[in-house]
C-alpha positions in Angstrom: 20.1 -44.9 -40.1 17.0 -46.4 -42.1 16.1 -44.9 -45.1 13.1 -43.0 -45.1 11.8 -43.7 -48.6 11.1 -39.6 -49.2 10.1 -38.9 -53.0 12.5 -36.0 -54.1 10.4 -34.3 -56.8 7.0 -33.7 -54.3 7.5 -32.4 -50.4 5.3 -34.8 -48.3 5.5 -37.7 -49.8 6.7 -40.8 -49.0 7.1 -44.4 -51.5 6.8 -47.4 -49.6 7.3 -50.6 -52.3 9.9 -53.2 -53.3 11.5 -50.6 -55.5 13.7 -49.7 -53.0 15.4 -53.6 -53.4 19.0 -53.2 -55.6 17.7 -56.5 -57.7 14.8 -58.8 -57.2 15.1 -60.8 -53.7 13.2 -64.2 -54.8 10.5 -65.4 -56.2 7.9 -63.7 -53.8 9.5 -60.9 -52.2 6.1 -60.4 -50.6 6.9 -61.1 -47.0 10.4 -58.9 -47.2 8.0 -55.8 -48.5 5.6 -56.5 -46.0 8.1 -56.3 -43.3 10.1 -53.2 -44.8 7.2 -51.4 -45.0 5.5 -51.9 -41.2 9.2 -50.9 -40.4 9.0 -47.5 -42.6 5.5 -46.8 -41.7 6.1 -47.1 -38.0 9.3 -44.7 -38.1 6.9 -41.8 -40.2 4.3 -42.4 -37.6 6.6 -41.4 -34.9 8.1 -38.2 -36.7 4.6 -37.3 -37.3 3.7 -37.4 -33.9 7.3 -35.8 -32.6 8.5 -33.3 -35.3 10.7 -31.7 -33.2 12.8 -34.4 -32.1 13.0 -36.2 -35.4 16.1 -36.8 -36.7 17.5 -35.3 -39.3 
């Protein structure tokens, strides 16, 4: 299961940024953000379109 990046303190929002990374990745994590984030993203916009068969 991916994580889903959900913001505890606020319902509906979602933070999609290299904080999620235990320790810094290199010297331009760019590229790995990028890619985590099209991969996040893309999982939100199918629950959004599907709520009842997102998982839980």
């Amino acid at each position: 299961m991916i994580a889903k990046a959900i913001y505890y303190g606020l319902e509906n929002l979602s933070v999609f940024d290299g904080s999620v990374f235990p320790t810094s990745i290199g010297a331009n994590p760019q590229l790995s953000i990028y890619g985590l984030v099209a991969k996040l993203v893309t999982q939100l916009a199918e629950e959004m379109r599907s709520p009842m068969t997102a998982a839980v």
